[in-house]
C-alpha positions as CSV (number, residue, x, y, z in Angstrom):
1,X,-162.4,-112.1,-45.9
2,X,-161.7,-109.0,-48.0
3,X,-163.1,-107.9,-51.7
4,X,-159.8,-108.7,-53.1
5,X,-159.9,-112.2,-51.5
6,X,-163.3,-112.9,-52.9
7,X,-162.6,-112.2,-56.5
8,X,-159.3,-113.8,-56.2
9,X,-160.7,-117.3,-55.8
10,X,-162.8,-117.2,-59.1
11,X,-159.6,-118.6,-60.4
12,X,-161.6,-121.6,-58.9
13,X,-164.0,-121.6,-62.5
14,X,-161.4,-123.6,-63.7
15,X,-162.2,-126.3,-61.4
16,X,-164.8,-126.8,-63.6
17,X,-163.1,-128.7,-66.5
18,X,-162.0,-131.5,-63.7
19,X,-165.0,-133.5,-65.4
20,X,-163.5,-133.9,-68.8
21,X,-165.0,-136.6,-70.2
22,X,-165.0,-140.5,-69.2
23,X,-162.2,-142.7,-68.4
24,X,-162.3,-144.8,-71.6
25,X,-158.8,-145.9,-71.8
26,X,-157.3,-144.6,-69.2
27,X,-156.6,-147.4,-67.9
28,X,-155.0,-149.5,-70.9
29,X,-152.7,-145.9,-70.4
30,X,-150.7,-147.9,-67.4
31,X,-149.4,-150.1,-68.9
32,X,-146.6,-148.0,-71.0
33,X,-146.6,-145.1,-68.7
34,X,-142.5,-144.5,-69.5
35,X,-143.5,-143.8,-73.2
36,X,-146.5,-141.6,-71.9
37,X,-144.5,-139.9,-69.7
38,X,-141.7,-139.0,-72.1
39,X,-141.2,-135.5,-72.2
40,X,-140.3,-136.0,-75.7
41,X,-143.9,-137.5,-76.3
42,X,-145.9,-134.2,-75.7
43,X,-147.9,-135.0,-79.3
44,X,-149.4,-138.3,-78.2
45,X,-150.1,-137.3,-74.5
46,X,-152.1,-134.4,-76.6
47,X,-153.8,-136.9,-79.2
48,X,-155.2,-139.2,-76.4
49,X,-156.2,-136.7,-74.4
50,X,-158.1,-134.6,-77.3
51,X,-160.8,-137.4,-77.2
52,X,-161.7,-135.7,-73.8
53,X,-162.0,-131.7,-75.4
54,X,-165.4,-132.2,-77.1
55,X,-166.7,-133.0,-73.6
56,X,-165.3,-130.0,-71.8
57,X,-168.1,-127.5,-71.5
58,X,-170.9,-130.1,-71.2
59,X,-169.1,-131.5,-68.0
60,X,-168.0,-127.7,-66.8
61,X,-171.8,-126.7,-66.6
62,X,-172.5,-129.8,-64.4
63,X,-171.4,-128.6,-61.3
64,X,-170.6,-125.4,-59.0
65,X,-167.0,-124.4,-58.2
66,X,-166.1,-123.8,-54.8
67,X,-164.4,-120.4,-53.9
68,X,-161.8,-120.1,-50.6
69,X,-159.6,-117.8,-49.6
70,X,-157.0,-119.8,-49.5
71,X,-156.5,-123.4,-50.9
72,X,-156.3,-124.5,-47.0
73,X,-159.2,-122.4,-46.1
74,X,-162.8,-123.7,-46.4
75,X,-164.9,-122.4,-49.3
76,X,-166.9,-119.2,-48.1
77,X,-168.8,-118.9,-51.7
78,X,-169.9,-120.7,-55.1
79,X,-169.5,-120.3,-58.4
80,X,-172.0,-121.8,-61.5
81,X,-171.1,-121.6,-64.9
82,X,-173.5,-121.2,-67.4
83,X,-172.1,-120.8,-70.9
84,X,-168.8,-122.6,-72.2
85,X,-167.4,-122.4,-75.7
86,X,-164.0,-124.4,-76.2
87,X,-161.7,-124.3,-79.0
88,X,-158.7,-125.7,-79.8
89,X,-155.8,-123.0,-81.1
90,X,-153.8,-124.1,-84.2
91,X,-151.0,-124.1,-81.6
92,X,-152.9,-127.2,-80.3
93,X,-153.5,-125.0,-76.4
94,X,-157.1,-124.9,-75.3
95,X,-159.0,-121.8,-74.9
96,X,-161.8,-121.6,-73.4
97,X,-164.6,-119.0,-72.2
98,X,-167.1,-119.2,-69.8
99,X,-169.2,-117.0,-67.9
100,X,-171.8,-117.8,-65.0
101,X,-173.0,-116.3,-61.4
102,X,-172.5,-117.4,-57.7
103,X,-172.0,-115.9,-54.4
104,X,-169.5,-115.0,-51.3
105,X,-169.3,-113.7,-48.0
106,X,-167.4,-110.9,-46.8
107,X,-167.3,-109.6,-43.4
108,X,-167.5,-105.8,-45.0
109,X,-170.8,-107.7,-47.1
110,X,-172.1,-110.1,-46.1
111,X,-173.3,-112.1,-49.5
112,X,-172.6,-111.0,-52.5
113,X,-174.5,-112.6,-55.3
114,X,-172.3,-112.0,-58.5
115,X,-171.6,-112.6,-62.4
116,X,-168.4,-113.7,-64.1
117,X,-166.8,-114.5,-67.5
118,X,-163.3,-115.1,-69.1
119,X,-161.8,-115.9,-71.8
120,X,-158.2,-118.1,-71.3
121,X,-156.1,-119.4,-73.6
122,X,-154.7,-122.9,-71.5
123,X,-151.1,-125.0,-72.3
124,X,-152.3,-128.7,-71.4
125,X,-150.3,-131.6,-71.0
126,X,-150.5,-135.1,-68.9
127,X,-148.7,-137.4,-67.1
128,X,-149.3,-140.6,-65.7
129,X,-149.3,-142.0,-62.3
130,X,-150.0,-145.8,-62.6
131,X,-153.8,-145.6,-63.9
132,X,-154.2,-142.1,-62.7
133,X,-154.1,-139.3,-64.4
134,X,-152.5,-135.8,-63.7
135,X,-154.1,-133.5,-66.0
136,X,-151.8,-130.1,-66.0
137,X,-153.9,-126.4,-66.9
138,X,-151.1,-123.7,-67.2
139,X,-152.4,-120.2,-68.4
140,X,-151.0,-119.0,-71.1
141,X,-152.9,-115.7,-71.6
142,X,-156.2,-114.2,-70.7
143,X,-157.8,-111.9,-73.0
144,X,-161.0,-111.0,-70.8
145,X,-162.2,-110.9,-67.6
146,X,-165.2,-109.6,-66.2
147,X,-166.5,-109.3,-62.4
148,X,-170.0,-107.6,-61.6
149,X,-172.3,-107.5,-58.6
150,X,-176.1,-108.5,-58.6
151,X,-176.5,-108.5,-55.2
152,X,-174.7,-106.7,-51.8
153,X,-176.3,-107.6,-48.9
154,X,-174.8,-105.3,-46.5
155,X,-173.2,-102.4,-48.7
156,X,-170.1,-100.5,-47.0
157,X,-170.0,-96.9,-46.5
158,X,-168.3,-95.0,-49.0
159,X,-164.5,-94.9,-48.5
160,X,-164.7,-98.0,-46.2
161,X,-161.0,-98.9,-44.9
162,X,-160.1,-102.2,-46.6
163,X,-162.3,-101.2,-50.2
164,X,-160.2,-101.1,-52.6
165,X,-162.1,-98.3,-55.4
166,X,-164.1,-96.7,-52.7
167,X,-167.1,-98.5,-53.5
168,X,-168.6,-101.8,-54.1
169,X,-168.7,-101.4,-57.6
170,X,-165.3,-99.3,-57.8
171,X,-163.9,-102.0,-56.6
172,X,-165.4,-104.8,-58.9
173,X,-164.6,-102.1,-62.3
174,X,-161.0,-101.2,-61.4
175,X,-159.5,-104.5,-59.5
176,X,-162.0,-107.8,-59.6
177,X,-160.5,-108.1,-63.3
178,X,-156.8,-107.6,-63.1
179,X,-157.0,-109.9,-59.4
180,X,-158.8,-112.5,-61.3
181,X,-156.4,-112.5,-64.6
182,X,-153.4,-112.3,-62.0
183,X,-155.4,-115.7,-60.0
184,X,-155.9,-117.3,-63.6
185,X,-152.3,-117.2,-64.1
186,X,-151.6,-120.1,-61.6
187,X,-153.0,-123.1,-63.4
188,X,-154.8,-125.9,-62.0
189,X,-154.1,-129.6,-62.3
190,X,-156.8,-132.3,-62.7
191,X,-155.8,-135.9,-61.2
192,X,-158.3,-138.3,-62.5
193,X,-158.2,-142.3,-61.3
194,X,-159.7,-145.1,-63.5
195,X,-162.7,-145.2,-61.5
196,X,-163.6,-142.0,-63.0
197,X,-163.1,-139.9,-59.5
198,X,-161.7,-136.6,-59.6
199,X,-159.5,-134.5,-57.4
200,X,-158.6,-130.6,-58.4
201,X,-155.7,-128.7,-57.2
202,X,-154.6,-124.9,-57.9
203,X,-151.1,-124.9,-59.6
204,X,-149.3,-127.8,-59.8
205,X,-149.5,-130.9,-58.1
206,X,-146.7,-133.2,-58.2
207,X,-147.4,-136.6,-59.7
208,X,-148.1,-139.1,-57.0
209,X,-149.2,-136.5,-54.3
210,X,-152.9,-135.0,-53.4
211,X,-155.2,-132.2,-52.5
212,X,-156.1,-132.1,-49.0
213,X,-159.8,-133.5,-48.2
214,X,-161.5,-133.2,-44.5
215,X,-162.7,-137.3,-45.0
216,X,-160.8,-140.4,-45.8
217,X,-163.3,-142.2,-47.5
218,X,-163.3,-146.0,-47.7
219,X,-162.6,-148.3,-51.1
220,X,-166.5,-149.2,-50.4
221,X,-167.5,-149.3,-54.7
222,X,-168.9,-145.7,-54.8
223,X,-167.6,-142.8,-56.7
224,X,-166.7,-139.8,-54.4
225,X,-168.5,-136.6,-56.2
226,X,-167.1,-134.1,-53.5
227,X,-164.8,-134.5,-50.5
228,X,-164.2,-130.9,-49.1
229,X,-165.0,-128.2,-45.8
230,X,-167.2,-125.3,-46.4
231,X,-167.6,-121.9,-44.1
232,X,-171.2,-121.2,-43.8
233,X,-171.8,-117.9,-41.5
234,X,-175.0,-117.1,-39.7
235,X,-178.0,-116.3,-42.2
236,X,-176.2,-118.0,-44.8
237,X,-176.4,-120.8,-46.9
238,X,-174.1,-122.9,-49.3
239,X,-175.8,-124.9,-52.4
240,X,-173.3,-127.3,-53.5
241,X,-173.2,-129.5,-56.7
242,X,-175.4,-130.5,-58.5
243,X,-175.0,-134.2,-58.1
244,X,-176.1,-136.6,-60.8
245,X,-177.5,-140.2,-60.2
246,X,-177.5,-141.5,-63.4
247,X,-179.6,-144.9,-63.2
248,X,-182.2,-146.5,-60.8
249,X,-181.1,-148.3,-57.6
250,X,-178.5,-145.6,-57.1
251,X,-178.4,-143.3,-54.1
252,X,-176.6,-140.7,-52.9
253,X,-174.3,-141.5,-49.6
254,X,-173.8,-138.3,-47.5
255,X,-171.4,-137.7,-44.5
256,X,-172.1,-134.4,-42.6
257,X,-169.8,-133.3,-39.9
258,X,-170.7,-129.8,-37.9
259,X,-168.0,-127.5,-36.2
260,X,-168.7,-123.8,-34.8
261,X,-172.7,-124.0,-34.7
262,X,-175.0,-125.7,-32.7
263,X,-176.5,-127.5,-35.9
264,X,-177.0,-127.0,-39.6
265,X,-180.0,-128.3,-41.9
266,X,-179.0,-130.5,-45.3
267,X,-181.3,-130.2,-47.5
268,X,-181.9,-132.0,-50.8
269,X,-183.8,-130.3,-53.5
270,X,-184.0,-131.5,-57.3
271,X,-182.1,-129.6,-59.8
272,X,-185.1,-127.5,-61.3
273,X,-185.9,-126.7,-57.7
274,X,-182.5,-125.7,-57.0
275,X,-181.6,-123.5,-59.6
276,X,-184.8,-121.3,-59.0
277,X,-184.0,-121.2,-55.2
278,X,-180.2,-120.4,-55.9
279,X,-181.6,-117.6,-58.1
280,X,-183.3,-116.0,-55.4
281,X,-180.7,-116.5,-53.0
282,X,-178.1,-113.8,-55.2
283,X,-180.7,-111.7,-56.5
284,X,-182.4,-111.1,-53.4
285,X,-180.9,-110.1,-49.5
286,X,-184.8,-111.7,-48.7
287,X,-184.2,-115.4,-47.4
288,X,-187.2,-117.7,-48.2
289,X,-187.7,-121.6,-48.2
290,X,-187.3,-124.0,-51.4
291,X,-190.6,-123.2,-53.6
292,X,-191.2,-126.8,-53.3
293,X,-191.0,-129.6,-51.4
294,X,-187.5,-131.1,-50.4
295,X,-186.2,-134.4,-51.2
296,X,-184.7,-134.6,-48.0
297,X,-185.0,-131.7,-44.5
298,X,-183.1,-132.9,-41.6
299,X,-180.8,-130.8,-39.1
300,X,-177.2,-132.2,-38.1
301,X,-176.2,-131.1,-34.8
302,X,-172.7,-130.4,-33.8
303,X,-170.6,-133.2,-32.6
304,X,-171.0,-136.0,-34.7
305,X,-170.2,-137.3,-37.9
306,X,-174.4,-138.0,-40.0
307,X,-174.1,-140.0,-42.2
308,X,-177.0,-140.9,-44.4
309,X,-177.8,-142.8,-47.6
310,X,-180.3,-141.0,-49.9
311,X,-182.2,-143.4,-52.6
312,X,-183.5,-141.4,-55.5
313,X,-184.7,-141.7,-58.8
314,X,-182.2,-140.2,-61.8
315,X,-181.5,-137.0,-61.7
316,X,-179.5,-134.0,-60.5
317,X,-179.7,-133.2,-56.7
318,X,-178.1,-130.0,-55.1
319,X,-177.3,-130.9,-51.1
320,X,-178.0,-127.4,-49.5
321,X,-176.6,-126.7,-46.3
322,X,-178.8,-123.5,-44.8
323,X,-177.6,-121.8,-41.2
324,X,-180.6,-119.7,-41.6
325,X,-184.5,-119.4,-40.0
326,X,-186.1,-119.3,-43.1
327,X,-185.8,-122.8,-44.2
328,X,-185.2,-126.1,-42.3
329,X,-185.8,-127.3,-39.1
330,X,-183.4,-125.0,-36.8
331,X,-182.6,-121.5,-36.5
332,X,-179.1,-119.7,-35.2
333,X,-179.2,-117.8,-32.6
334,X,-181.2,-114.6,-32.8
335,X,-179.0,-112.2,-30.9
336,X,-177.2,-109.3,-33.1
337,X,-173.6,-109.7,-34.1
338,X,-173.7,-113.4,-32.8
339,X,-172.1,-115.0,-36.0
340,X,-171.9,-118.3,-35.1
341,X,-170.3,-119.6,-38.7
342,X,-170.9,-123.9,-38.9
343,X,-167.7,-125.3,-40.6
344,X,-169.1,-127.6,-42.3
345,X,-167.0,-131.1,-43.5
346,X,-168.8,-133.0,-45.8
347,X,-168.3,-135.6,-48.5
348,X,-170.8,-137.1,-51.0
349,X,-171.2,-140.2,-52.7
350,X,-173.2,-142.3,-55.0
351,X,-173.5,-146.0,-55.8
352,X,-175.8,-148.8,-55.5
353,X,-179.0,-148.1,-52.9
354,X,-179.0,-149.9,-50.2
């Protein structure tokens, strides 16, 4: 996975804004989808939906973003915002800036631990699909990007073939921000169903139609949180969500299936514990255990689908899957150049406790 690759799939931040606000109405929306649908009715698709802008950036810091290669490709690297302002333009688009950190892999790298910020002016508009909504994101312009490195845990030689600038940082000064404006430029759309789930695409999805997901999951009463396949190489770990439970007698339900590697550990750590842990993990090429207990430590070998419901008490939860020796219950093999990357499927849930 190249430099130009990694930056390239921070158009992914947008994948934040997927959570706009809560499905109040959406439904009553089905029954006049024609009108709704209208092209000449761009105003009042914009006035219902601007009940849902005041609760952008409090939903966009809620989660990570997932960042791939390609949109078939399994995420290889996260990204966590941070900061959100939104504001709407007296042309009625959105702009929005945001700024956060995360990390990525590289085969030239390894991790790279990373902060990022930009400021996008967005056209929105929706249409409806029965009670589901398809939320469309198309750029308009991008007045500022920026791309810098905290962390490289294998730096490449000077000149390395395939570095574009010469250097780590040549690279993130003259290209991350003109790859990443060029990315932006794609939209996203946001297909949101009564029930509050949420599916994100890049571009545009056609009305009626889907992202890809690795799980079917069955109309069982929960709300799907995540549905997707992540890459996680040897030494490596990948920190998704943070997923809320919001009441008591909820759990989260988790399906785990391992491809590549012997076995994987999930681990479940509360938010606070989390976010120091992520910290470490792109500010330092050291690997260390949580620094405290997990909620939950169990490895998932290869072969099977795990599946586990997790009972817990309100609050926000990252699911950590780690293919390293410094944390868990198993270790990858030892032997030099013996990358054994887990593809990891996974899907989480939550809903009543069992």
């Amino acid at each position: 996975m190249s430099f130009r690759a990694v930056t390239a799939r921070l158009l992914s931040v947008a994948f934040a804004l997927s959570f706009v606000g809560a499905s109040c109405g959406q439904t009553s929306l089905a029954v006049m989808p024609g009108v709704v649908n209208d092209p000449g009715n761009l105003t009042l698709r914009r006035g219902i939906f601007s009940f849902a802008r005041g609760e952008i950036c409090r939903e966009v810091q809620k989660r990570s973003v997932p960042l791939k290669l390609r949109e078939e490709d399994p995420a290889t690297g996260r990204f966590f915002p941070l900061s959100c302002a939104a504001q709407e333009l007296a042309s009625g688009n959105l702009f929005l800036q945001f700024g956060g950190y995360g990390y990525a892999w590289t085969n030239l790298t390894k991790r790279i631990g990373f902060d990022a910020s930009a400021a996008v002016e967005y056209d929105h508009d929706f249409l409806m699909d029965g009670s589901t909504m398809y939320v469309y994101f198309r750029e308009r312009a991008t007045s500022a990007t920026t791309f810098g490195s905290r962390l490289v845990e294998q730096p490449p030689a000077p000149g390395a073939f395939g570095l574009p600038g010469g250097s780590t940082q040549g690279f993130l000064d003259q290209v991350g921000g003109a790859v990443l404006k060029k990315e932006i430029s794609r939209g996203f759309t946001v297909i949101r169903d009564s029930d509050g789930s949420v599916d994100f695409g890049l571009g545009v999805v056609e009305k009626g139609k889907r992202p890809g997901s690795p799980y079917k999951t069955a109309d069982n009463g929960r709300l799907v949180l995540v549905n997707e396949r992540i890459e996680v190489h040897q030494n490596q770990r990948d920190y998704t969500g943070p997923f809320e439970v919001k009441g008591k007698g909820q759990a989260l339900y988790l399906s785990v299936a391992v491809d590549g590697a012997p076995a994987v550990d999930v681990i479940v750590v509360h938010r606070g514990v989390g976010d120091a842990w992520l910290q470490q993990y792109t500010t330092n090429v050291a690997l260390g255990p949580p620094p405290a207990a997990p909620v939950l430590d169990e490895p998932v070998p290869s072969g099977m689908v795990w599946r586990r419901p997790l009972p817990l008490p309100a609050g926000q939860y990252y699911v950590v899957f780690d293919n390293t020796a410094a944390a868990g219950r198993t270790a990858p093999p030892g032997a030099a150049g013996d990358d054994r990357a887990a593809l990891v499927s996974y899907a989480v849930e939550v809903g009543a406790a069992p």
